[in-house]
VEXPA-563891 format. One record per residue (C-alpha): residue in three letters; x, y, z. Coordinates in pm, whole numbers, plus 50000, padded with zeros to 5 digits. Example, Ala and Ser with C-alpha at 12.3 -4.5 7.8 and 13.67 -1.06 7.14 Angstrom:
! residues 2
   rest       u       v       w
    ALA   51230   49550   50780
    SER   51367   49894   50714
***
This chain:
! residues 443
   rest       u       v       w
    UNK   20848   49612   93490
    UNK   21139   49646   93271
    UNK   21094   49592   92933
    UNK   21433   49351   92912
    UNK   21340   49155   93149
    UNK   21180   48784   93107
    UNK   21244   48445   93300
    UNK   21059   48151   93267
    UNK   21039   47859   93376
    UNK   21195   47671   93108
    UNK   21438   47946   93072
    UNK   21545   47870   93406
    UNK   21580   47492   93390
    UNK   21772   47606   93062
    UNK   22064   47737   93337
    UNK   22045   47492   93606
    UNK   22055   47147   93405
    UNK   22462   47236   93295
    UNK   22500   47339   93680
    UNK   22344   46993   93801
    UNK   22546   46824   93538
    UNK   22885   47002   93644
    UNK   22838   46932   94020
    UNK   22745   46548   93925
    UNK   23096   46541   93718
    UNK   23322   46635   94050
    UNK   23249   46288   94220
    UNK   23304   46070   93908
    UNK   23662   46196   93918
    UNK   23730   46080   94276
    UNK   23558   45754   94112
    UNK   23780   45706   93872
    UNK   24095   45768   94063
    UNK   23997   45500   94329
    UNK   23912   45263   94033
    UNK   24271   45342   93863
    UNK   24474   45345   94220
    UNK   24251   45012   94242
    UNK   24417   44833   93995
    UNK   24722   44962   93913
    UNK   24857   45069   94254
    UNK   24907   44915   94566
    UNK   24706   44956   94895
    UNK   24921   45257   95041
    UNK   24869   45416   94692
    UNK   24431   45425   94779
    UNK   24498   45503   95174
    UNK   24743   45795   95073
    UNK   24476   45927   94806
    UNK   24225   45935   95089
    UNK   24443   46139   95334
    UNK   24541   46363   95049
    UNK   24161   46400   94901
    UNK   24088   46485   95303
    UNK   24334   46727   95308
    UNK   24283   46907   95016
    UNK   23895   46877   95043
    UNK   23938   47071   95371
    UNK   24174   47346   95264
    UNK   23966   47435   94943
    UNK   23628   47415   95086
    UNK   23721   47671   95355
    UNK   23829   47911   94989
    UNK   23506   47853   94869
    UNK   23417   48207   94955
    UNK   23618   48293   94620
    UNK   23362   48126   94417
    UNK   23047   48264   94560
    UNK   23166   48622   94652
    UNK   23249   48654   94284
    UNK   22967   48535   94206
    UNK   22743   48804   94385
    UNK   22993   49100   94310
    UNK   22941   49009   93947
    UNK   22605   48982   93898
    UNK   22516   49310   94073
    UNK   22777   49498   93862
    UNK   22638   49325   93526
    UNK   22272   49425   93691
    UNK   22450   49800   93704
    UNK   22585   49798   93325
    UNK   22878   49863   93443
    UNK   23117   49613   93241
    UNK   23427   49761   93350
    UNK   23338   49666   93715
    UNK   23250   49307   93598
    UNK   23614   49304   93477
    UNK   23749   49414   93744
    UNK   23567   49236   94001
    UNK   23719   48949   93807
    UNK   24119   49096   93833
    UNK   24074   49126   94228
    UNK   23956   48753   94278
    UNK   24234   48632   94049
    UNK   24485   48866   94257
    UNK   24307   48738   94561
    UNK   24330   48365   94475
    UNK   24704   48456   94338
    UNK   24827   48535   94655
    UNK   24639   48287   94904
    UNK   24767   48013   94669
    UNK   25106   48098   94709
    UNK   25113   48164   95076
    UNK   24970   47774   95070
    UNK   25259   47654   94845
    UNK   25484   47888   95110
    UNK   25299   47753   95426
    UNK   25305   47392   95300
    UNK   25558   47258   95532
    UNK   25337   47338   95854
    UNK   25025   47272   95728
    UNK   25176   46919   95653
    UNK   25281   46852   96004
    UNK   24927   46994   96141
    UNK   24742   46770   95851
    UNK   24908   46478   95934
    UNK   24968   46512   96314
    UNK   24552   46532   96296
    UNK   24551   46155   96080
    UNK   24632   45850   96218
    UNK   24760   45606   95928
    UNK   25045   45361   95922
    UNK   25388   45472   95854
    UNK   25386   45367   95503
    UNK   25046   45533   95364
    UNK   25159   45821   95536
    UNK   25477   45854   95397
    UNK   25341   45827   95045
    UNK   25047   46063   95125
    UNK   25307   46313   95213
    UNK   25475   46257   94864
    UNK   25089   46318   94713
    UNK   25055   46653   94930
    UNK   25420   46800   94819
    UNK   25343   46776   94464
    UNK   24944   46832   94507
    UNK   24974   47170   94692
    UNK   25171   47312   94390
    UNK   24807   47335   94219
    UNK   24662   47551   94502
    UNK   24664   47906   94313
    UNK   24532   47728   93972
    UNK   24273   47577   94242
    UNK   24173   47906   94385
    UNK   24156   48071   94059
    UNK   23959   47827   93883
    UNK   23706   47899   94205
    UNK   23734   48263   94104
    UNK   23671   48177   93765
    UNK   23371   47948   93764
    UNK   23204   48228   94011
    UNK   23229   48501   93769
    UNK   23074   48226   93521
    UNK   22796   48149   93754
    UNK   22723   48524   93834
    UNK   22703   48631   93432
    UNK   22456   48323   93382
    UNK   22705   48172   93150
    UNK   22602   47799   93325
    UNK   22672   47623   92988
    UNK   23007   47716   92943
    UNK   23031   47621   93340
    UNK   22948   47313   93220
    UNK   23225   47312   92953
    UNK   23516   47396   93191
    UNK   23419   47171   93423
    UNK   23392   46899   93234
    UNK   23665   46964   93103
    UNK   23868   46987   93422
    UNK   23755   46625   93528
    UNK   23824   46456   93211
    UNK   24155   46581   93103
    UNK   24221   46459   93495
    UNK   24092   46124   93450
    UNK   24285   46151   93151
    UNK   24640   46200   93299
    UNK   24516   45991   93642
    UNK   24496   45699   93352
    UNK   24813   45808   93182
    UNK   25059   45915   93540
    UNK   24886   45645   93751
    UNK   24775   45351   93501
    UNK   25050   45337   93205
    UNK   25342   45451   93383
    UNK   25259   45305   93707
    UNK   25319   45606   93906
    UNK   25081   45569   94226
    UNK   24947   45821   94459
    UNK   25215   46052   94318
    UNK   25113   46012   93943
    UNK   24724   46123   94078
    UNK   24866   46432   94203
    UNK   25071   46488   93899
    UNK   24760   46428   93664
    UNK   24558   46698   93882
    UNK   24785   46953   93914
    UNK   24832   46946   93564
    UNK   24474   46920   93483
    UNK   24446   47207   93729
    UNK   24713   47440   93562
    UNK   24560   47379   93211
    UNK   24219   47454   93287
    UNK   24272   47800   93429
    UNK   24474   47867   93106
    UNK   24183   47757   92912
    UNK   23907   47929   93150
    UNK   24110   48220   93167
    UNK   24157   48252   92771
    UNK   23733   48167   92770
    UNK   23656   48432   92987
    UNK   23870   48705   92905
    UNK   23725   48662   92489
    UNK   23414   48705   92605
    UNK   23416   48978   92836
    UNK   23609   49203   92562
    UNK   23309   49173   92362
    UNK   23151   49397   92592
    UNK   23444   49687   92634
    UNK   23455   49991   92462
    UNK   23731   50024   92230
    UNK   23909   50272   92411
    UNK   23886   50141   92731
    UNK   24202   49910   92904
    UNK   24095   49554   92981
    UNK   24216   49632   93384
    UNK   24332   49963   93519
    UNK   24523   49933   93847
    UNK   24265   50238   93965
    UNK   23963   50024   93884
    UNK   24114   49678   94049
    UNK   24285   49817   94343
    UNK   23996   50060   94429
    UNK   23984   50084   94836
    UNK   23628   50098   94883
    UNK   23603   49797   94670
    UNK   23905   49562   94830
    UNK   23767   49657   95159
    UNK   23426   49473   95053
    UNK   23563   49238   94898
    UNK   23795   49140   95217
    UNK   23507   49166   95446
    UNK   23256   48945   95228
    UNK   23475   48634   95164
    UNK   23596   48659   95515
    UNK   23218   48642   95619
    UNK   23134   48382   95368
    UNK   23474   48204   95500
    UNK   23348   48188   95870
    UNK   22994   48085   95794
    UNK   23187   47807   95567
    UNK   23400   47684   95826
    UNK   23104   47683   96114
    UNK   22920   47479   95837
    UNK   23213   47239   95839
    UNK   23168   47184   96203
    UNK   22819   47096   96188
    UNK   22880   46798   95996
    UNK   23218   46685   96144
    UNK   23069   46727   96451
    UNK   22746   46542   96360
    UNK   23065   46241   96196
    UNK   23175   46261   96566
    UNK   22864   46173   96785
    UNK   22792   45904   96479
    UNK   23111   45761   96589
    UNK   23027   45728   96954
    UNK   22751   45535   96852
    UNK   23007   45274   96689
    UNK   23197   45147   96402
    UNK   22845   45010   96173
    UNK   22648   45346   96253
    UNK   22952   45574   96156
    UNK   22953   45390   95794
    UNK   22580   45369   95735
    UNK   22558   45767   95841
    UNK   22857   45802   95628
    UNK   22692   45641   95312
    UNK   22354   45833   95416
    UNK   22523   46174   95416
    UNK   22650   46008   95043
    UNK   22253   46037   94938
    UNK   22223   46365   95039
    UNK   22539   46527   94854
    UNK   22376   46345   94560
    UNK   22058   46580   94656
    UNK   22268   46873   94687
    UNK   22369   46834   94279
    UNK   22014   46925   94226
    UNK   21914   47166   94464
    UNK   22284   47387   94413
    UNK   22192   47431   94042
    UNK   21888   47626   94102
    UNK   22041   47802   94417
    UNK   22307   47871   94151
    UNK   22098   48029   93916
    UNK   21944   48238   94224
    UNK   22251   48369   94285
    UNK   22327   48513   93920
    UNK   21939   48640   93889
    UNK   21930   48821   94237
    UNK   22238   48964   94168
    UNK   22118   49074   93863
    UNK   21828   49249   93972
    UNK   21992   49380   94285
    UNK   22220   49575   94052
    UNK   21899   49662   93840
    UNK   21755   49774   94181
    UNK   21451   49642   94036
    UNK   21251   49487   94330
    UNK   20960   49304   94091
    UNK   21230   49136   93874
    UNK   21378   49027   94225
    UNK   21051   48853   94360
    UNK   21001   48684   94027
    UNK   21355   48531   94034
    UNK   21303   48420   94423
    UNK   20952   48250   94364
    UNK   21034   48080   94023
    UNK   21359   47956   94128
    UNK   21228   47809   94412
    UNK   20901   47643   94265
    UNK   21126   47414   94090
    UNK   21390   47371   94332
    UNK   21066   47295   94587
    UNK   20953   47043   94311
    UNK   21278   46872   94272
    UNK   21322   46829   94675
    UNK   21001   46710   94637
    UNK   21117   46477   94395
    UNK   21441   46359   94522
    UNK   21260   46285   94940
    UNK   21048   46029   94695
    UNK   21346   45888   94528
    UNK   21494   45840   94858
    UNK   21191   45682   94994
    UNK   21119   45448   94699
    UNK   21507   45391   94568
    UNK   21675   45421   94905
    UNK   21741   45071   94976
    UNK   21854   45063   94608
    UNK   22146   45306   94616
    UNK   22225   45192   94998
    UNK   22300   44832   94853
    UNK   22473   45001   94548
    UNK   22747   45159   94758
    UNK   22786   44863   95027
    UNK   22775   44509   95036
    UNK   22767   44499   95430
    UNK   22458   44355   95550
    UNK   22461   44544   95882
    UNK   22545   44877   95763
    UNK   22258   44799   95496
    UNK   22019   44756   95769
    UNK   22128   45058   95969
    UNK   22137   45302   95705
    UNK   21792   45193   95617
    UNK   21625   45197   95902
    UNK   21659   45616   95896
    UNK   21571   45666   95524
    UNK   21264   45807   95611
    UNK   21449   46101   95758
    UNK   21687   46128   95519
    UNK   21378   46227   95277
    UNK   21242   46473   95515
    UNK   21602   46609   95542
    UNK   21651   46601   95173
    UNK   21294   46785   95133
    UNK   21345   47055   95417
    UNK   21662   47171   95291
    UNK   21526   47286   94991
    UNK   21469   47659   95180
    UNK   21850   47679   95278
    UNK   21987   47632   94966
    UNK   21730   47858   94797
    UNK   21823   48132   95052
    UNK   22153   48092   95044
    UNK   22188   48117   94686
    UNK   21983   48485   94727
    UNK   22181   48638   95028
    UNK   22511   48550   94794
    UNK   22390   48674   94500
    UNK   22312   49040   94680
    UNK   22660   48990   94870
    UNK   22433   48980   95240
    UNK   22751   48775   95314
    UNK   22733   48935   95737
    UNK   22407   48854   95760
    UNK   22506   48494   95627
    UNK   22760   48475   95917
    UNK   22493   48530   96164
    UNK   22281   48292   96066
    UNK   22523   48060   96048
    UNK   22585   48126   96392
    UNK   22284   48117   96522
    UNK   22182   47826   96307
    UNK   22475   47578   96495
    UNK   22414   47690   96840
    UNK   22032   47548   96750
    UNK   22196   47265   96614
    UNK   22435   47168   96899
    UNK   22130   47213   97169
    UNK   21961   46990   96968
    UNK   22209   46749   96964
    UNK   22189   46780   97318
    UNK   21848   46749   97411
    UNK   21726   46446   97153
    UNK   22054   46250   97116
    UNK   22026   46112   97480
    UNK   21711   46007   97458
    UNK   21653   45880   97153
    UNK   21975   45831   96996
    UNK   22094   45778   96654
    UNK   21743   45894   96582
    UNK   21787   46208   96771
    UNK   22111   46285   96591
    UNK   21896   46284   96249
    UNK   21621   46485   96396
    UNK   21883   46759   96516
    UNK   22002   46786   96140
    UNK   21709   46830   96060
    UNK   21632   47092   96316
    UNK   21985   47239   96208
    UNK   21858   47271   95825
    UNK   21487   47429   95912
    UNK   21738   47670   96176
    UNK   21931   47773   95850
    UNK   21656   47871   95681
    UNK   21478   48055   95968
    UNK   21804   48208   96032
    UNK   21807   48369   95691
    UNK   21420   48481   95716
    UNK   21475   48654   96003
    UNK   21713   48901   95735
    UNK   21518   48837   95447
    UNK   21288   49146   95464
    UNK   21592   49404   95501
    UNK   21763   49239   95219
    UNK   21426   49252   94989
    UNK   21436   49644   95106
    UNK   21770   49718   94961
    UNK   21601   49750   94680
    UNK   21448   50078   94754
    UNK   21822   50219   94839
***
């Protein structure tokens, strides 16, 4: 074993707390801006910030891959020692999310149309959702850089200072949401404003962060970037091919849920909201369980690098011991509090009652998914980003033929068992790759 190496347990839970806290931070902001468009703005104001959130929520989560292939790239190259490929691993995600943001803020006019042709909203909220997107979309390449940014973060183990920058991000927007929105009364437009400033500001200050500390680590004589190091073929060509596998896998993820939103919605108007305020428990379960996948990521990728297979296991079994104990955890906070945080987020008796009545699976859910996350967050942190694609494949076509064989028969019931078959399908998915992935080791 290598004598730098050491993880523990509390070492561990020393990384993921800041990542649970910084995931639990994103949702308070889309609090606070319905609270603020709540009482100082006018109903068209809160239906536009939906349709924009929608939007936006959509076109960034399908980037995402800039966050986690950064992630994985990084960690393997600080596994390596080789700093200068940390940095420049860095310079081609920022060129990346340069360029994708401004063929957004170029393609903005069509993906309007196509957004809102897709929405059905009266003429009014739509015409001031519109207003939101124009000024909203001018954010995009701050957006995909601070994705870039917080990856590199993530892969380096720097979790704390994750922490910082998102927390940072959401309060100076609640911040101007209060000042653009509250005080000067601006609406739906002055929430866009407020974020896209936010936005703008916190790459500056991530970006000035990051940089310090990664030229503590360069030799004197070496450049910060070289073109030769940042535009290396091999390189680009892997980085391409990852996100755009980490992109597809993304997007058939997407699916899965809207589609699972869909059959809810043939079932009627009270199951669609209770399923809709169940899938609310289990984001709140994802806070927990992505900070330890998190911390996966940057350890495997560590030790991939290292090429150090022992260091590897150790990181995989501790990590997920205590993300098993907190899924463990949440399925009986779900089972004891459930009613609890139901009532807490609706006042409608019937979609009380509905939304109860499958709390039980919501726990199993909630305690199954545990081995997705966990593998997920290893397969991105040794960039097994094609194998990660295939599972997702495989995983939905499981999914949809269990939709299709329970939902008939048993329902709304059947639609929660087939997520549930869909989560154990993602993890079996990912076993079925697992052992080549532990042998890359020995390469």
């Amino acid at each position: 074993m290598k004598a730098d190496y050491s993880v523990t347990y509390t070492h561990l839970f020393d990384k993921a707390w800041p990542i649970i806290l910084a995931n639990a931070s994103v949702p308070l902001l889309g609090f606070v801006d319905t609270a603020v468009i709540g009482n100082f703005g006018v109903t068209e104001d809160l239906g536009a910030i939906a349709f924009g959130a929608l939007i936006f929520s959509f076109i960034y989560w399908g980037f995402g891959f800039l966050r986690m292939g950064t992630t994985g790239f990084a960690a393997q190259a600080r596994g390596s020692g080789n700093e200068k490929e940390v940095r420049a691993v860095l310079g081609r995600a920022l060129l990346l999310a340069a360029v994708l943001g401004s063929l957004l803020i170029i393609a903005q006019i069509p993906i309007q149309l196509a957004a809102f042709a897709l929405l059905e909203g009266s003429p009014n909220v739509e015409t001031v959702a519109q207003s939101y997107f124009s000024i909203r979309i001018w954010g995009a390449p701050a957006t995909l850089a601070t994705f870039a940014l917080m990856g590199l973060l993530i892969g380096l183990g720097n979790s704390k200072q994750l922490l910082f920058l998102q927390l940072f991000l959401n309060g100076l927007n609640i911040i101007l949401d209060l000042l653009f929105a509250g005080y000067l009364g601006l609406g739906a437009i002055g929430i866009a404003l407020g974020t896209v400033l936010a936005e703008l500001t916190t790459v500056i200050v991530a970006g000035i962060l990051i940089v310090t500390n990664l030229i503590k680590s360069k030799k004197s004589d070496e450049s910060f970037w070289t073109k030769k190091s940042i535009f290396n073929r091999a390189a680009i060509f892997k980085t391409i091919s990852s996100n755009f596998n980490i992109m597809i896998r993304t997007l058939l993820l997407v699916f899965s849920f809207a589609y699972f939103t869909n059959q809810s919605a043939q079932f009627g108007d009270i199951t669609l909201a209770a399923n809709h305020i169940l899938l609310q428990l289990v984001s709140f379960a994802a806070f927990f369980l992505d900070g330890f996948a998190f911390v996966a990521e940057a350890l495997v990728g560590k030790t991939i690098g290292e090429k150090f297979k022992a260091g590897f296991d150790d990181s995989v079994a501790k990590t997920s011991v205590l993300a098993g104990i907190t899924a463990i955890i949440l399925a009986l906070v779900i089972i004891i509090f459930g009613e609890l945080m139901i009532s807490a987020l609706t006042d409608i008796q019937a979609i009380r009652e509905e939304a109860s009545n499958s709390l039980i699976l919501i726990a199993i859910y909630i305690l199954l998914s545990v081995a997705a996350f966990q593998l997920d967050g290893i397969f991105i942190g040794a960039s097994f980003t094609a194998q990660m694609r295939d599972a997702a494949i495989i995983s939905l076509l499981v999914f949809l033929f269990a939709c299709w064989i329970l939902v008939p028969s048993y329902q709304i019931e059947g639609l929660w068992w087939a997520m549930i078959v869909y989560v154990i399908a993602r993890a079996g998915a990912l076993l079925i790759f697992y052992p080549s992935l532990r042998r890359s080791l020995n390469s």
